[in-house]
C-alpha positions in Angstrom: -11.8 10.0 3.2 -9.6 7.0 1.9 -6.2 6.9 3.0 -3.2 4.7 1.8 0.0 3.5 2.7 2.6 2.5 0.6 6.6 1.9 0.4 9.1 -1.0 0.0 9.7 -3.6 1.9 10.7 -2.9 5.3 9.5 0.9 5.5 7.5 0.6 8.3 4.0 1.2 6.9 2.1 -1.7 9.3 3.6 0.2 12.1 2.6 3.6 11.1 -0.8 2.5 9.8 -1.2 1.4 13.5 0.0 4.6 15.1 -1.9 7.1 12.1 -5.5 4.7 12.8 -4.8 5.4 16.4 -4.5 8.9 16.4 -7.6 9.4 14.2 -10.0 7.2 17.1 -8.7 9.4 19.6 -9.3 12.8 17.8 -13.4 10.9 17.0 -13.0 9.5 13.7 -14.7 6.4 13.0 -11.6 4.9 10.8 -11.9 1.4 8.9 -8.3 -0.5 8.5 -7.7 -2.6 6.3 -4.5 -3.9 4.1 -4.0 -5.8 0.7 -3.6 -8.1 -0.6 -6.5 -9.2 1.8 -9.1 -7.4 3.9 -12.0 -9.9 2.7 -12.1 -13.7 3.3 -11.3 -14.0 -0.7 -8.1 -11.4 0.2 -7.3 -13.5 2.7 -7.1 -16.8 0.4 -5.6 -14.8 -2.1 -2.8 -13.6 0.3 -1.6 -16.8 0.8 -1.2 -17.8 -2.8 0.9 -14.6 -3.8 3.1 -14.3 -0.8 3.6 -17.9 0.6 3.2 -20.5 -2.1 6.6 -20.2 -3.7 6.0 -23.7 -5.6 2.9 -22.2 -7.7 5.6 -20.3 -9.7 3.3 -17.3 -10.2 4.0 -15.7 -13.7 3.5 -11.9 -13.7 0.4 -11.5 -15.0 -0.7 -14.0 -13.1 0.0 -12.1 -9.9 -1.3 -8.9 -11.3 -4.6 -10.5 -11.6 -4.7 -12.1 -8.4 -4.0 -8.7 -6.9 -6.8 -7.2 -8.2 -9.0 -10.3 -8.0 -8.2 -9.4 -4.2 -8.6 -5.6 -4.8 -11.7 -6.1 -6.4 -13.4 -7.8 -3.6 -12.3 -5.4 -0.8 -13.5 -1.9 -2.8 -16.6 -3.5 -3.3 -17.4 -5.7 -0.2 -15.2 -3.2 2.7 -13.8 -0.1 1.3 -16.6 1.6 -0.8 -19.6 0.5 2.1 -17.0 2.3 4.7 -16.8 5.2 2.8 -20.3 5.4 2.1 -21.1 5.5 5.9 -18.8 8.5 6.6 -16.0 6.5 7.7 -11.7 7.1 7.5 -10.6 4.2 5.5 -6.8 3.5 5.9 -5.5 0.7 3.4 -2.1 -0.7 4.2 -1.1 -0.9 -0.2 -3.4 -0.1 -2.5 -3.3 0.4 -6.5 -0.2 1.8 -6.2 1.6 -1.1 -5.1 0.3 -3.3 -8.6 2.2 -0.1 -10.5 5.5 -0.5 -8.1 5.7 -4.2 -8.2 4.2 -5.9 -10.9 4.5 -2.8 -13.2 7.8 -1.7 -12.3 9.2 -4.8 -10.8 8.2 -6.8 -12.9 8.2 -5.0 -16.2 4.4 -5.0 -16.9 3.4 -2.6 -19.1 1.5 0.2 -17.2 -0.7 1.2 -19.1 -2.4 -1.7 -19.4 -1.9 -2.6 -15.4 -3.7 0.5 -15.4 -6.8 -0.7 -16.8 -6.8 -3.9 -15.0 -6.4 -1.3 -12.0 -9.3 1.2 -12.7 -11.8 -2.2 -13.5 -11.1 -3.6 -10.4 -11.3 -0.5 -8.2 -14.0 0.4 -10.5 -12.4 4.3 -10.8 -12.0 4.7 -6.8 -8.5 6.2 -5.5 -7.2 7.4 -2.8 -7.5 10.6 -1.2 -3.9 10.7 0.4 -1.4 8.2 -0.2 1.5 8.3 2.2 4.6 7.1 1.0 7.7 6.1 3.3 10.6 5.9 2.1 13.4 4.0 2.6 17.2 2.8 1.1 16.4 -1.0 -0.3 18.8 -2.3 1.7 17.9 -0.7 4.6 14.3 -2.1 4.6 15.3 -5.6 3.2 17.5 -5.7 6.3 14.2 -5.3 8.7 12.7 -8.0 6.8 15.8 -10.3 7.0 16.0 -9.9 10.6 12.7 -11.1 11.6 13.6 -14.6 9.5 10.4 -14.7 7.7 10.6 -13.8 4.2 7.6 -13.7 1.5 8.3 -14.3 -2.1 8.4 -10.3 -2.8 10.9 -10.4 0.2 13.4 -13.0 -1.4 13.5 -10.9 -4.8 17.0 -9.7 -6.0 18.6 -6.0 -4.8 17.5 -4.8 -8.4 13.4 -5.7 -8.3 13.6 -3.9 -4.9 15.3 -1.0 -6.0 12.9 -0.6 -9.3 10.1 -0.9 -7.1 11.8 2.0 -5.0 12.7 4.2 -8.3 8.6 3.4 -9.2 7.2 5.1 -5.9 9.0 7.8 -6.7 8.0 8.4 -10.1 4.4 7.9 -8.9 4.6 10.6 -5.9 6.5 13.1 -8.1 3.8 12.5 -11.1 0.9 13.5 -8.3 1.9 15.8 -5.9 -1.2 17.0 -4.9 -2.0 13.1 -3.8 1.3 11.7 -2.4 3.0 12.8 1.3 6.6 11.8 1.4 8.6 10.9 4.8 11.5 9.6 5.5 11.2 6.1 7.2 14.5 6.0 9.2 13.3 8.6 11.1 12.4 8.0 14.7 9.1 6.4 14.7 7.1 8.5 17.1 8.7 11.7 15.1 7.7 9.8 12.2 3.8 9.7 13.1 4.2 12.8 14.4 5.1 13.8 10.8 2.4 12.1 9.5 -0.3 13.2 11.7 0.5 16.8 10.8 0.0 16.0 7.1 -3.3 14.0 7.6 -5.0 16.8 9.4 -4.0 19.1 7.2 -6.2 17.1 4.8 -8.6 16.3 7.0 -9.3 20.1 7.1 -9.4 20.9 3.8 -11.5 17.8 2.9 -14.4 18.2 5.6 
């Protein structure tokens, strides 16, 4: 089963990933975690350039391609192989993140992101894709607080708020797929929450 994580900046997804990879070791599930952009010594590289290297001056498309350059590599190399052996995988961002950011964020066309998507992952999506939520200013806050901010990080209110609007649209247009939570809540309620969703799946998918 592939699980992802996705949300804005600041929602808490690294600390839920944790928690969510946690509880599946101790109820016996052999779970891979991984996170993008990275997960492969390419992702890594890769990682640097679009989050850190603010002098490159990244155009969009640029930045959608390294993304999936990066997505490429860790379906291939980590993801699919985990699968194949019977293992959870839990992805910290996946696809849907190009569609948020680049697509919505910054106004690539999504069809076409699309394609560049499905060649990359070469067709492979997610089982369950949990989404936290959060108000932008709420998660830029988090960010802000910790005095460390990425290039996605120093973007303006409206890029994060797009991006925001985006995760919705994508949740609403697959119901069946996306789990929505609310990431101000308390986070041990929170993975509470979330545990209660993911073995619902579990169940139905085993």
């Amino acid at each position: 089963m592939f699980i992802t994580l996705e949300g804005t900046e600041g929602s808490g997804k690294s600390l839920q990933t944790q928690k969510l990879v946690g509880r599946l070791r101790d109820n016996g599930f052999t779970v891979l975690q991984t996170h993008e952009p990275g997960g492969t010594p390419l992702g890594t590289e890769l990682r640097r350039l679009l989050l850190d290297r603010h002098e490159l001056g990244l155009v969009a498309r640029s930045e959608a391609l390294l993304m999936n350059a990066s997505r490429a590599q860790l379906v291939e190399r980590v993801i699919r192989p985990a699968l194949e052996r019977g293992e959870v995988v839990v992805c910290d961002r996946f696809a849907d993140s190009t569609l948020a950011y680049q697509g919505a964020g910054r106004g690539l066309d999504g069809q076409e992101l699309s394609s560049v998507i499905s060649f990359a992952t070469a067709g492979l999506e997610p089982d369950m894709t949990i989404l936290l939520d959060v108000p932008v200013e709420v998660g830029l806050a988090r960010k802000h607080a910790q005095d460390q901010r990425n290039r996605f990080e120093e973007e303006a209110m409206a890029f994060h708020t797009r991006v925001r609007n985006a995760y919705h649209a994508l949740a609403r247009s697959q119901p069946e797929r996306w789990h929505c939570f609310d990431g101000q809540e308390d986070p041990e309620q929170l993975s509470q929450l979330i545990w209660v969703a993911v073995d619902r799946v579990l169940r139905a998918h085993t």
